[in-house]
Predicted model as a PDB file, atoms N, CA, C, CB and O in Angstrom, pLDDT in the B-factor column:
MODEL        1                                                                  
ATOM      1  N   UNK A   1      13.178  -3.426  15.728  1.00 62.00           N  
ATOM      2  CA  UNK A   1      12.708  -2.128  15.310  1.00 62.00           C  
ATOM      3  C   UNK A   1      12.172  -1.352  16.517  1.00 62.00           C  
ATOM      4  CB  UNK A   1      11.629  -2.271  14.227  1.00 62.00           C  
ATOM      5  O   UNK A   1      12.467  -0.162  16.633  1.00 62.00           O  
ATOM      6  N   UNK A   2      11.422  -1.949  17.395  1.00 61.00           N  
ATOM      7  CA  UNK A   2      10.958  -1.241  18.546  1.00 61.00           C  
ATOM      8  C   UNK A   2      11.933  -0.865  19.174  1.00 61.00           C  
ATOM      9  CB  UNK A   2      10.161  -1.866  19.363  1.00 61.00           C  
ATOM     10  O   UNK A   2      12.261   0.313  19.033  1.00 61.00           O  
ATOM     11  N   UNK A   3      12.572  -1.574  19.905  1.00 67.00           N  
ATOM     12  CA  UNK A   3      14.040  -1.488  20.525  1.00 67.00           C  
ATOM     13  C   UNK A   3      14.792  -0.066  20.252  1.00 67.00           C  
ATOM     14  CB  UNK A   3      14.994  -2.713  19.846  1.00 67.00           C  
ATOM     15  O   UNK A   3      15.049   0.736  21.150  1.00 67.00           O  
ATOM     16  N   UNK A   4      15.110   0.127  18.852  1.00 70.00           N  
ATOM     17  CA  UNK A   4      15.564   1.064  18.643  1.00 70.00           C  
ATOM     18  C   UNK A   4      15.353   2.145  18.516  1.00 70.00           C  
ATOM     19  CB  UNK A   4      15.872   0.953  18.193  1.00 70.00           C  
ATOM     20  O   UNK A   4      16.274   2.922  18.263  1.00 70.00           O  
ATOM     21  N   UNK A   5      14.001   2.584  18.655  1.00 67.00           N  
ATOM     22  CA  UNK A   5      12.986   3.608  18.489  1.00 67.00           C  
ATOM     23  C   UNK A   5      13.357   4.616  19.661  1.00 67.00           C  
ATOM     24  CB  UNK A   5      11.412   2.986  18.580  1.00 67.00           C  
ATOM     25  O   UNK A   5      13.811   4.133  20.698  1.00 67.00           O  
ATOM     26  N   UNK A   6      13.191   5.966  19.554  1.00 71.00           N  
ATOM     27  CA  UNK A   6      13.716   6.738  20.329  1.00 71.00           C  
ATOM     28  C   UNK A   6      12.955   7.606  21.241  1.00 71.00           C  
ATOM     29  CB  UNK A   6      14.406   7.329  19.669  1.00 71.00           C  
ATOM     30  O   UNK A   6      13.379   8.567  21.884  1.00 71.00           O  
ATOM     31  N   UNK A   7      11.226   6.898  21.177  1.00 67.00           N  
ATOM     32  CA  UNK A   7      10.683   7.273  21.765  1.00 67.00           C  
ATOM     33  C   UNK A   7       9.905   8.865  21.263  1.00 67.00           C  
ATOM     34  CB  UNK A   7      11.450   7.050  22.703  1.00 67.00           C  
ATOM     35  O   UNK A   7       8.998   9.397  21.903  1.00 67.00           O  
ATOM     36  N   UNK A   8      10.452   9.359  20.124  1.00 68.00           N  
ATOM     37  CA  UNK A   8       9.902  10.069  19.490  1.00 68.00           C  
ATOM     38  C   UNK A   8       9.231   9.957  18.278  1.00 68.00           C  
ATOM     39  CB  UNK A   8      10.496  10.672  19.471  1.00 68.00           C  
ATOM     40  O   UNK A   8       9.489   9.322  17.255  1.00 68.00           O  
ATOM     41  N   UNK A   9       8.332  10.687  18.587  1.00 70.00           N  
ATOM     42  CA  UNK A   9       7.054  10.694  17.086  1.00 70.00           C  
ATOM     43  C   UNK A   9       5.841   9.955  17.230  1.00 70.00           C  
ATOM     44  CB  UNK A   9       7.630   9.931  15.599  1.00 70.00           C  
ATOM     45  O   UNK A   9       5.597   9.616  18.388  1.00 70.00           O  
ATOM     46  N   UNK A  10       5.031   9.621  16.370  1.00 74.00           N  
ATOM     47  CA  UNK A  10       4.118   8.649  16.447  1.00 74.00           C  
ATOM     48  C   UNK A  10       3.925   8.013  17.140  1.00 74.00           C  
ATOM     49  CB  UNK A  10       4.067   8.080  15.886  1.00 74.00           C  
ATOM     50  O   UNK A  10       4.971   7.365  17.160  1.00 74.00           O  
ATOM     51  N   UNK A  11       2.831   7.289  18.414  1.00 79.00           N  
ATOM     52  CA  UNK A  11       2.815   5.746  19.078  1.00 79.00           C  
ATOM     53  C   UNK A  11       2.717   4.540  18.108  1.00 79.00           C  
ATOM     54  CB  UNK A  11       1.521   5.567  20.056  1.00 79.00           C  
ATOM     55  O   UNK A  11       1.846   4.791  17.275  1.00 79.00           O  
ATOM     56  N   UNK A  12       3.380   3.120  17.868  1.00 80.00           N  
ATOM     57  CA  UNK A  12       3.311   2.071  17.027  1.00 80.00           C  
ATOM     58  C   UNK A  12       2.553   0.807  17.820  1.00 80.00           C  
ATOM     59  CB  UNK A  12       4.785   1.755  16.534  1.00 80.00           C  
ATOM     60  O   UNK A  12       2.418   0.794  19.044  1.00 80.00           O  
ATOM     61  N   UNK A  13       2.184  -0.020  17.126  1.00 85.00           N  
ATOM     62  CA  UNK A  13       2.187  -1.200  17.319  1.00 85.00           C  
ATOM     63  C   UNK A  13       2.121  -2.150  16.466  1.00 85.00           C  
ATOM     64  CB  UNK A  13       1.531  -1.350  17.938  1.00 85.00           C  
ATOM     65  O   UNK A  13       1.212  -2.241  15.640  1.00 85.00           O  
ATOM     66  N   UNK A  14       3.236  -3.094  16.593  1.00 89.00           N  
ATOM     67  CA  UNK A  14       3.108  -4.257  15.505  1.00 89.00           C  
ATOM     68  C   UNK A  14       2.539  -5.619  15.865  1.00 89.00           C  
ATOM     69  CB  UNK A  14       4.452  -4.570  14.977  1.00 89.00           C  
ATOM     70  O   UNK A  14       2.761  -6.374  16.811  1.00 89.00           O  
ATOM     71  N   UNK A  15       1.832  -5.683  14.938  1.00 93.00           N  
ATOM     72  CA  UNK A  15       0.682  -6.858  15.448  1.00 93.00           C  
ATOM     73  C   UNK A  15       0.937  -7.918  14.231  1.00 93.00           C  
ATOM     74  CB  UNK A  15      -1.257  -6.212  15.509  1.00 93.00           C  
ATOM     75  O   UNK A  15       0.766  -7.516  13.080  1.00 93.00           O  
ATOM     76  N   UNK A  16       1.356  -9.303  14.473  1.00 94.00           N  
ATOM     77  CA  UNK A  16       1.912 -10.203  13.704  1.00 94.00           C  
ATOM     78  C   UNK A  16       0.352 -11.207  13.481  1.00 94.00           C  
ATOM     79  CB  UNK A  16       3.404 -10.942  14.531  1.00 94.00           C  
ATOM     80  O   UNK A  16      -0.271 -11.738  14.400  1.00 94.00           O  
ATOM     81  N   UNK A  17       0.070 -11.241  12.308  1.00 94.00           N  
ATOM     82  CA  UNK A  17      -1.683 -12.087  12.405  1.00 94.00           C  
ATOM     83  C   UNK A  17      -0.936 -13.384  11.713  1.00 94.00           C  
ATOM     84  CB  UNK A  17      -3.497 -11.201  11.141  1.00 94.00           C  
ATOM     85  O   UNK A  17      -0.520 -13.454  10.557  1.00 94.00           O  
ATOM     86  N   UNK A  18      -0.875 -14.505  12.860  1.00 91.00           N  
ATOM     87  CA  UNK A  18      -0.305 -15.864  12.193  1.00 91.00           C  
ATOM     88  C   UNK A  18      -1.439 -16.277  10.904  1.00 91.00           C  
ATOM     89  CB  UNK A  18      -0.228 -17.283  13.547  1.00 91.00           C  
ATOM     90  O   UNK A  18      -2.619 -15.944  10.793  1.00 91.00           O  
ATOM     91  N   UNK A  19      -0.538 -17.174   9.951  1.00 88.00           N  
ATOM     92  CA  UNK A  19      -1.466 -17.818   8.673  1.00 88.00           C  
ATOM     93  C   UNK A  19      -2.103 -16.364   8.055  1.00 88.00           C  
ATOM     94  CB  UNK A  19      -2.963 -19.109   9.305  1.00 88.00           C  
ATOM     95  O   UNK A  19      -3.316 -16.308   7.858  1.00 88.00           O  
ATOM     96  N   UNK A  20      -1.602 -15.685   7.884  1.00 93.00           N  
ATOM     97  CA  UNK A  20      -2.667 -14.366   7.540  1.00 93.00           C  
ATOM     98  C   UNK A  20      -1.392 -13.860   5.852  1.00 93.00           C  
ATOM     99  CB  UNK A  20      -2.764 -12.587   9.552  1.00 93.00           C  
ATOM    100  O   UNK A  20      -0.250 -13.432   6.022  1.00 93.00           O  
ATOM    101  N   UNK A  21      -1.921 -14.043   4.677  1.00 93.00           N  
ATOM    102  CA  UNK A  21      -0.866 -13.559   4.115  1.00 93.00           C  
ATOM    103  C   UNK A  21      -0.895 -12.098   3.142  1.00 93.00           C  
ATOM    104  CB  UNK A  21      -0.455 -14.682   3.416  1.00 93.00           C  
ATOM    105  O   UNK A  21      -1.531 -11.191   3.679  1.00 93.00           O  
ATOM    106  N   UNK A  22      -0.552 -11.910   2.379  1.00 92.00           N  
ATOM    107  CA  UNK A  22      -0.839 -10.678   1.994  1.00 92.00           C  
ATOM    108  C   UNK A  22      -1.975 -10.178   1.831  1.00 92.00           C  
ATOM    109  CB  UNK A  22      -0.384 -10.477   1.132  1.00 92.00           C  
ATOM    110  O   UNK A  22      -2.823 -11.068   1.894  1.00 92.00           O  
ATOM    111  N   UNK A  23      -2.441  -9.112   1.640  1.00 94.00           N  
ATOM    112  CA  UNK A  23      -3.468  -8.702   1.395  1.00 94.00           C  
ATOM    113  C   UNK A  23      -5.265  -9.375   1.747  1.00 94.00           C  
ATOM    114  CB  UNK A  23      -3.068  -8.571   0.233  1.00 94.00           C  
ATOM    115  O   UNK A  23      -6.339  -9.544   1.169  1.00 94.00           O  
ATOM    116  N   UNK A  24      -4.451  -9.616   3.426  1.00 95.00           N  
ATOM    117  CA  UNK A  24      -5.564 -10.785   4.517  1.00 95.00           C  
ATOM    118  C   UNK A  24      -6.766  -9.812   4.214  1.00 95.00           C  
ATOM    119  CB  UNK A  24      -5.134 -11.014   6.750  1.00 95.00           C  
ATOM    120  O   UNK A  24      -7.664 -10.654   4.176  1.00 95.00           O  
ATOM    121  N   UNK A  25      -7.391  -8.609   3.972  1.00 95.00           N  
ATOM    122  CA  UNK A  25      -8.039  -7.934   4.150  1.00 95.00           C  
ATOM    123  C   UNK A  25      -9.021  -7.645   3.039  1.00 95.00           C  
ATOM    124  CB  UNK A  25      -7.410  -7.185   4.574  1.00 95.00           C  
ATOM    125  O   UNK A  25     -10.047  -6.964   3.039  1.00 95.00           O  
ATOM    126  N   UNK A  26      -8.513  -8.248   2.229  1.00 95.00           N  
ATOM    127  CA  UNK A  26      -9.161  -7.919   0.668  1.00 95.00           C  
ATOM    128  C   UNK A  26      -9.916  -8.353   0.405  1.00 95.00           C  
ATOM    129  CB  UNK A  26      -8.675  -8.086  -0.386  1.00 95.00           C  
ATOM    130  O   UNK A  26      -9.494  -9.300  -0.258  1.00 95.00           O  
ATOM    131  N   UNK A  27     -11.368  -8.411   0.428  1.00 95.00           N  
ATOM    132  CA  UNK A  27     -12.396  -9.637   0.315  1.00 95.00           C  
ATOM    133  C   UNK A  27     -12.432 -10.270  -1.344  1.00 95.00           C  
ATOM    134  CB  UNK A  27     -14.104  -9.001   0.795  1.00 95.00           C  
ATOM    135  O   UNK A  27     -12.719 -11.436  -1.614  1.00 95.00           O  
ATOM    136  N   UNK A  28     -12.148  -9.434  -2.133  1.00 95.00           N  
ATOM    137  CA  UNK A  28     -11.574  -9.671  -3.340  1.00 95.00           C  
ATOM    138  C   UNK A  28     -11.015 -10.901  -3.418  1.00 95.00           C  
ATOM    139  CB  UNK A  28     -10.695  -8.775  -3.649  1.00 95.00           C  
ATOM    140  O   UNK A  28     -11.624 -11.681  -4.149  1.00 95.00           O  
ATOM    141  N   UNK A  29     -10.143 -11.269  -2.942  1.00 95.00           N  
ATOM    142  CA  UNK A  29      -9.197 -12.339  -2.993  1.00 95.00           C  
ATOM    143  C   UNK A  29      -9.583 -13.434  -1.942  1.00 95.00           C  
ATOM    144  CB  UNK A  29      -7.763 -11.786  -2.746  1.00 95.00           C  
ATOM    145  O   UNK A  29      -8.775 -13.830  -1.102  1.00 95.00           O  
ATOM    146  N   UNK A  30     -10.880 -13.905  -2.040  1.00 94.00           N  
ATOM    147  CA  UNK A  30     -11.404 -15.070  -1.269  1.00 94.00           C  
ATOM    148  C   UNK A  30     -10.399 -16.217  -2.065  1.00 94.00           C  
ATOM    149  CB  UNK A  30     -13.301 -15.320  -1.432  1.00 94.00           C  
ATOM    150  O   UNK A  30      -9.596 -16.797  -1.334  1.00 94.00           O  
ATOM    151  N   UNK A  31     -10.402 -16.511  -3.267  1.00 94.00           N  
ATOM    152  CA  UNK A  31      -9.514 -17.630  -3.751  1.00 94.00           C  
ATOM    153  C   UNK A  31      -8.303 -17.707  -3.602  1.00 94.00           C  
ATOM    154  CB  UNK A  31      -9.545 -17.805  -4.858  1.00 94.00           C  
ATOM    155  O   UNK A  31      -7.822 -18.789  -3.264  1.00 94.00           O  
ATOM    156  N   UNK A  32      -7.553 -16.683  -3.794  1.00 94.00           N  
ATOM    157  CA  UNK A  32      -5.844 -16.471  -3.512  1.00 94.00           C  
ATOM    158  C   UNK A  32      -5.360 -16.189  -4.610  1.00 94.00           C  
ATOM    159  CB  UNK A  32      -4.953 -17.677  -2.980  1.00 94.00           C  
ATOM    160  O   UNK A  32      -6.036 -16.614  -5.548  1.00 94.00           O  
ATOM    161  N   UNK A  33      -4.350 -15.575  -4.918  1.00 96.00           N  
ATOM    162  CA  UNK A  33      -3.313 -15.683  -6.311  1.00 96.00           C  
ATOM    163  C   UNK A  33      -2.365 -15.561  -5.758  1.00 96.00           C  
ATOM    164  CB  UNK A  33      -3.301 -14.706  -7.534  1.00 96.00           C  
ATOM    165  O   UNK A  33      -2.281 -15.411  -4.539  1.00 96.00           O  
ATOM    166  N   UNK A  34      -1.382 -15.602  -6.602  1.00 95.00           N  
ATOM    167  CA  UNK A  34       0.081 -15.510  -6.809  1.00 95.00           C  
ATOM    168  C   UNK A  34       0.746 -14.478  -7.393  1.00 95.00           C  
ATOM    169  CB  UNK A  34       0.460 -16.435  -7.456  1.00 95.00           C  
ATOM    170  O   UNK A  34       0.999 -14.585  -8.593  1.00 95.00           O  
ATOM    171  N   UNK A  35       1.225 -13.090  -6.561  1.00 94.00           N  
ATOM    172  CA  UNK A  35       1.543 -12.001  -7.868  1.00 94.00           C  
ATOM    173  C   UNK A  35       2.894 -11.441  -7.307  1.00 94.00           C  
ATOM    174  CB  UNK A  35       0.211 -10.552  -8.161  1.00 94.00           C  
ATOM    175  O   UNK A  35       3.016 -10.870  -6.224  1.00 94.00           O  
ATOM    176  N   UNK A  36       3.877 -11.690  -8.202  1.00 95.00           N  
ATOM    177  CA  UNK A  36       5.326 -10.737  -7.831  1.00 95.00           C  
ATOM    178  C   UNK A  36       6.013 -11.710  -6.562  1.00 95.00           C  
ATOM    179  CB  UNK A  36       4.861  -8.747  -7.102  1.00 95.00           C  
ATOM    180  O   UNK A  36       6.777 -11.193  -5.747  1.00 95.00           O  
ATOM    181  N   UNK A  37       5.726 -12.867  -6.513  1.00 93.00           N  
ATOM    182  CA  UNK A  37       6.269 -13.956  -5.683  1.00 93.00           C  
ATOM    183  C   UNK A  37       5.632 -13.795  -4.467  1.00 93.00           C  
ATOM    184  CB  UNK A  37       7.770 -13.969  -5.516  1.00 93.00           C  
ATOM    185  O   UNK A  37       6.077 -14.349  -3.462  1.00 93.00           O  
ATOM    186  N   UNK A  38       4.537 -13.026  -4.436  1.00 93.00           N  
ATOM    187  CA  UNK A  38       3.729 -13.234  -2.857  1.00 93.00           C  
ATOM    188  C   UNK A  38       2.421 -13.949  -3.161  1.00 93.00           C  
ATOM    189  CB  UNK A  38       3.283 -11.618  -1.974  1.00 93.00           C  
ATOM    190  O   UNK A  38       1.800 -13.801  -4.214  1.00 93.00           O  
ATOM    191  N   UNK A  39       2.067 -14.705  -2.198  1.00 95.00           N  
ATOM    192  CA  UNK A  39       0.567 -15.301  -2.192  1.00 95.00           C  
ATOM    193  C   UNK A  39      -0.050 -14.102  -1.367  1.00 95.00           C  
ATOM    194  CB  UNK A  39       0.338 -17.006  -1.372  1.00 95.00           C  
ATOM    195  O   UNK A  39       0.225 -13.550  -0.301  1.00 95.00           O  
ATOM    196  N   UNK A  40      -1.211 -13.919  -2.555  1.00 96.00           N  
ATOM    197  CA  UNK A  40      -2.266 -12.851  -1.625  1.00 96.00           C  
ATOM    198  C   UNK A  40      -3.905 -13.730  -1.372  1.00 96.00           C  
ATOM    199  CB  UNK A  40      -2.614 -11.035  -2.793  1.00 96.00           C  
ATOM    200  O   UNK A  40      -4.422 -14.400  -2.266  1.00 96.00           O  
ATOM    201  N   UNK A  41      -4.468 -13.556  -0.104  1.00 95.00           N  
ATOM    202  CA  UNK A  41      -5.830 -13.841  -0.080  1.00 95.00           C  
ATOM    203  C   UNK A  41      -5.846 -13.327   0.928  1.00 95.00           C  
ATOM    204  CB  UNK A  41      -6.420 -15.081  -0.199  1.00 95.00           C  
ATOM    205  O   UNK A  41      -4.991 -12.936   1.724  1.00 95.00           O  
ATOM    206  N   UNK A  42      -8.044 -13.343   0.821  1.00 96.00           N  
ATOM    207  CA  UNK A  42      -8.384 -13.106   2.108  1.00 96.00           C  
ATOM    208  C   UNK A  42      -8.329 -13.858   2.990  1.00 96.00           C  
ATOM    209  CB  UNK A  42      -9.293 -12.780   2.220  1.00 96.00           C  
ATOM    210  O   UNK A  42      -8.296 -15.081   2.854  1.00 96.00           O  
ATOM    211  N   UNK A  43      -8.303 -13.051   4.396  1.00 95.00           N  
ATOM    212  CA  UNK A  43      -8.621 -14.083   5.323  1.00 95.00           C  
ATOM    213  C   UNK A  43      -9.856 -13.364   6.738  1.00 95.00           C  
ATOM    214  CB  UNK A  43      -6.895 -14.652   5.961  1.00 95.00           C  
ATOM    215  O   UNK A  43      -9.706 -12.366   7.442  1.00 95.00           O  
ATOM    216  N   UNK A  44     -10.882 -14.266   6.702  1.00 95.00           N  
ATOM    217  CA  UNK A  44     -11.442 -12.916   7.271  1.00 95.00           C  
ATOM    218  C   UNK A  44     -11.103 -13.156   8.986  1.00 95.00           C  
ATOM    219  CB  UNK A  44     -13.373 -12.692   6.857  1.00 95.00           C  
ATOM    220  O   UNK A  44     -11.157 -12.186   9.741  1.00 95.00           O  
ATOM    221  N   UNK A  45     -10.841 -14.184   9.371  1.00 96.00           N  
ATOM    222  CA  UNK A  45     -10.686 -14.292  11.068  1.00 96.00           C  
ATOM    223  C   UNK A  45      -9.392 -12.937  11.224  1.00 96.00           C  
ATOM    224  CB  UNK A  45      -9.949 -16.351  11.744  1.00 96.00           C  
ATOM    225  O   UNK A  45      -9.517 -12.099  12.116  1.00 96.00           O  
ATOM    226  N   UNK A  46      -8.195 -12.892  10.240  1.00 96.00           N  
ATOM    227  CA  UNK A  46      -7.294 -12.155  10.458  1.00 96.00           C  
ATOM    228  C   UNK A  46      -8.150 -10.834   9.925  1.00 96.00           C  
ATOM    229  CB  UNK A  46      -5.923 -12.623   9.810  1.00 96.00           C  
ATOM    230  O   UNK A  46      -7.827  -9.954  10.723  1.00 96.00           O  
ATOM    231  N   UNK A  47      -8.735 -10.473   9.326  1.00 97.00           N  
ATOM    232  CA  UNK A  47      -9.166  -9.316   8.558  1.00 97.00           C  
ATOM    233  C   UNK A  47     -10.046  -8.573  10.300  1.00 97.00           C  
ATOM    234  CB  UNK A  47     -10.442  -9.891   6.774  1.00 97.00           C  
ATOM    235  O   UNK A  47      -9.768  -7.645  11.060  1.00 97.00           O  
ATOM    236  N   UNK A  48     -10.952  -9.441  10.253  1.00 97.00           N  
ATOM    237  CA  UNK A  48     -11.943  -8.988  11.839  1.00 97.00           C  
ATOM    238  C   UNK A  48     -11.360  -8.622  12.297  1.00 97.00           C  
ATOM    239  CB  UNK A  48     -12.604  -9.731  12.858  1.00 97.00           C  
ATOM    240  O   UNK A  48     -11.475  -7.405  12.439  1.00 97.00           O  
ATOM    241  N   UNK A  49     -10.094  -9.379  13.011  1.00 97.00           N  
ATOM    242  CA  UNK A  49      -9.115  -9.293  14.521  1.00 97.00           C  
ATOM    243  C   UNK A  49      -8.364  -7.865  13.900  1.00 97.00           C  
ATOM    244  CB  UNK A  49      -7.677 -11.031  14.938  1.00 97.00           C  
ATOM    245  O   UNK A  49      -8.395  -6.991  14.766  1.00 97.00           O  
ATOM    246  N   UNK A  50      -7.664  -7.376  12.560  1.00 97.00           N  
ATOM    247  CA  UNK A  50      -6.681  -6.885  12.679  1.00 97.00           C  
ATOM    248  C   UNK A  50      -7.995  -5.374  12.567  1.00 97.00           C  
ATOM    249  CB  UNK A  50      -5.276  -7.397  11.566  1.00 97.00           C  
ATOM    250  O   UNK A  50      -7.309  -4.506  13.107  1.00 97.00           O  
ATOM    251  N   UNK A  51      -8.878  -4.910  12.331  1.00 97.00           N  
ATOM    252  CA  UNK A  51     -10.256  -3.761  12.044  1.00 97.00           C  
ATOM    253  C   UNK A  51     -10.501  -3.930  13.508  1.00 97.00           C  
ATOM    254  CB  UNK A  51     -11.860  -4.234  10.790  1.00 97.00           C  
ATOM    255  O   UNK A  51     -10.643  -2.803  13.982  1.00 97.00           O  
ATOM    256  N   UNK A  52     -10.606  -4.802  14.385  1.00 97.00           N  
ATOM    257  CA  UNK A  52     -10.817  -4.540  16.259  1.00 97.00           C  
ATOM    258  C   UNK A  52      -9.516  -4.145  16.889  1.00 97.00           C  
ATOM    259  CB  UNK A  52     -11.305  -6.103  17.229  1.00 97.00           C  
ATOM    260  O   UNK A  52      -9.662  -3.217  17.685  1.00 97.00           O  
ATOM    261  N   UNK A  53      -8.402  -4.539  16.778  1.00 96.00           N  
ATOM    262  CA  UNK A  53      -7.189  -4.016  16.917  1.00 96.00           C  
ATOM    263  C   UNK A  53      -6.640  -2.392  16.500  1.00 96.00           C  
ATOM    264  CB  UNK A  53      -6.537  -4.938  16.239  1.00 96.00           C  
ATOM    265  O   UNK A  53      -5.971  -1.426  16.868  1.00 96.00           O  
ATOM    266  N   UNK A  54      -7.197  -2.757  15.815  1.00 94.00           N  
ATOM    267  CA  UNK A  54      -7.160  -1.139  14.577  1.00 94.00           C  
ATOM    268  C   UNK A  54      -7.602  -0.179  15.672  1.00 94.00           C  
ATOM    269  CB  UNK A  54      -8.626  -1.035  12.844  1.00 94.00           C  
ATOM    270  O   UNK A  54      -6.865   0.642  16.220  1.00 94.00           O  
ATOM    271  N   UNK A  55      -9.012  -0.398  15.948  1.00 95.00           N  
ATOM    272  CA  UNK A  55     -10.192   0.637  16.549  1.00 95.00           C  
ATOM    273  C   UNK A  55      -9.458   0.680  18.115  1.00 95.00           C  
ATOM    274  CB  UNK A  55     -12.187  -0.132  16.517  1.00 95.00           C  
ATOM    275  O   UNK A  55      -8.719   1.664  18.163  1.00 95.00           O  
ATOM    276  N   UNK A  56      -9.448  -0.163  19.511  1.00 94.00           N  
ATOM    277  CA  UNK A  56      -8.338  -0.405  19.953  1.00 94.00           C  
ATOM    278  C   UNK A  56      -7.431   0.331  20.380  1.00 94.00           C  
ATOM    279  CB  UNK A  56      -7.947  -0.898  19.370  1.00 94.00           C  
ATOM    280  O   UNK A  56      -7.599   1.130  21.301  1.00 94.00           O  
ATOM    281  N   UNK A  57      -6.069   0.116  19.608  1.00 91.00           N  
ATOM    282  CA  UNK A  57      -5.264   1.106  19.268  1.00 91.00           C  
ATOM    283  C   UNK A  57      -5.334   3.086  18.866  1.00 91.00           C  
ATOM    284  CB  UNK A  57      -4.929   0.397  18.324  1.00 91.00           C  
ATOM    285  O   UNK A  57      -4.561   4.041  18.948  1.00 91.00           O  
ATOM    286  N   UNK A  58      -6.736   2.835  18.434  1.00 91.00           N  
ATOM    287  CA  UNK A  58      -6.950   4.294  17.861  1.00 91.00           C  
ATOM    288  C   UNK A  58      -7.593   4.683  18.985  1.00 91.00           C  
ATOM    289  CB  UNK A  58      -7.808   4.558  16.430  1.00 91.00           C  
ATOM    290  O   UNK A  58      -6.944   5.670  19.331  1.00 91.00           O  
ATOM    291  N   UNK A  59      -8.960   4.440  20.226  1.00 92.00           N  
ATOM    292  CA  UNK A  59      -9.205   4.499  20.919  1.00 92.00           C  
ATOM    293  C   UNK A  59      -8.063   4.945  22.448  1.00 92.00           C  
ATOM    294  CB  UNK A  59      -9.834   3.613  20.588  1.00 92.00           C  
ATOM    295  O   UNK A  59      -8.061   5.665  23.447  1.00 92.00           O  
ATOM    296  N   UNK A  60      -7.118   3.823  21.653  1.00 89.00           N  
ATOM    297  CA  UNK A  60      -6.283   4.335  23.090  1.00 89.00           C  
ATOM    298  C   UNK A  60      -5.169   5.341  23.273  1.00 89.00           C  
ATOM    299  CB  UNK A  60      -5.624   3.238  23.651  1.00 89.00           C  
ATOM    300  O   UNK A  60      -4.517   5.814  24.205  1.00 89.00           O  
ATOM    301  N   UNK A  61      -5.284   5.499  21.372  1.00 86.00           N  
ATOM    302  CA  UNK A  61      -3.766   6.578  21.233  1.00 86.00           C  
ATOM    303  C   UNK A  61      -4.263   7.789  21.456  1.00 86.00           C  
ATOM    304  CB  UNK A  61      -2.873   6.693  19.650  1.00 86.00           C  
ATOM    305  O   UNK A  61      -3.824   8.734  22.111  1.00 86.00           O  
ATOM    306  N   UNK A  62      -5.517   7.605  20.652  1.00 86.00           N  
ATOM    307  CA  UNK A  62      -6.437   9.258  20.970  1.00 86.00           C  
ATOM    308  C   UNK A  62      -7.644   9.591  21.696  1.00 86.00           C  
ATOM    309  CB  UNK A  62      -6.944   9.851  19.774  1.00 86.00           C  
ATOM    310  O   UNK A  62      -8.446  10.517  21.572  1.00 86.00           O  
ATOM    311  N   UNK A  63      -7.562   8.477  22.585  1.00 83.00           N  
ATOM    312  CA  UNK A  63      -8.779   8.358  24.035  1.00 83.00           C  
ATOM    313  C   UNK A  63     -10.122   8.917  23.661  1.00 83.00           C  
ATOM    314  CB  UNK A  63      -8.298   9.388  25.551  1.00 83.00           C  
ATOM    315  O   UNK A  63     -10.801   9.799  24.187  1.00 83.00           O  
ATOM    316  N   UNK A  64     -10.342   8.060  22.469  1.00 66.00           N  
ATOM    317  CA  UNK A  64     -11.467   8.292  22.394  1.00 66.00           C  
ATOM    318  C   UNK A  64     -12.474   6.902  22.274  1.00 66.00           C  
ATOM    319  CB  UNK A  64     -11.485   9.211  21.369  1.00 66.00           C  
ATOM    320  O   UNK A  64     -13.695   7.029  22.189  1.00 66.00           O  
TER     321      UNK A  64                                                      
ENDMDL                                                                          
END                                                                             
């Protein structure tokens, strides 16, 4: 997907959070379920890392 990008529009970054599965962010879902064939829970080591990444990224796209 990057690769093909044309260098126009938006700046991206895709950030892959290993063991992290759906809805890593949801504090809701400390136990986990099962809905529509995805496992969702939280996870908070991925939840932290991906909210510092976040800030980061936003810091550096719009230098602030």
């Amino acid at each position: 997907m990057m690769e093909r990008r044309s260098g126009k529009g938006s700046p991206l970054k895709l950030i892959v959070y290993p063991d992290a599965p759906h809805a890593f962010d949801a504090e809701n879902l400390k136990t986990g379920i099962s809905s529509f064939g995805h496992f969702l829970q939280y996870n908070e080591l991925a939840a932290n890392r991906s909210f510092q990444d976040s800030h980061v990224f936003l810091s550096e796209t719009l230098g602030h």
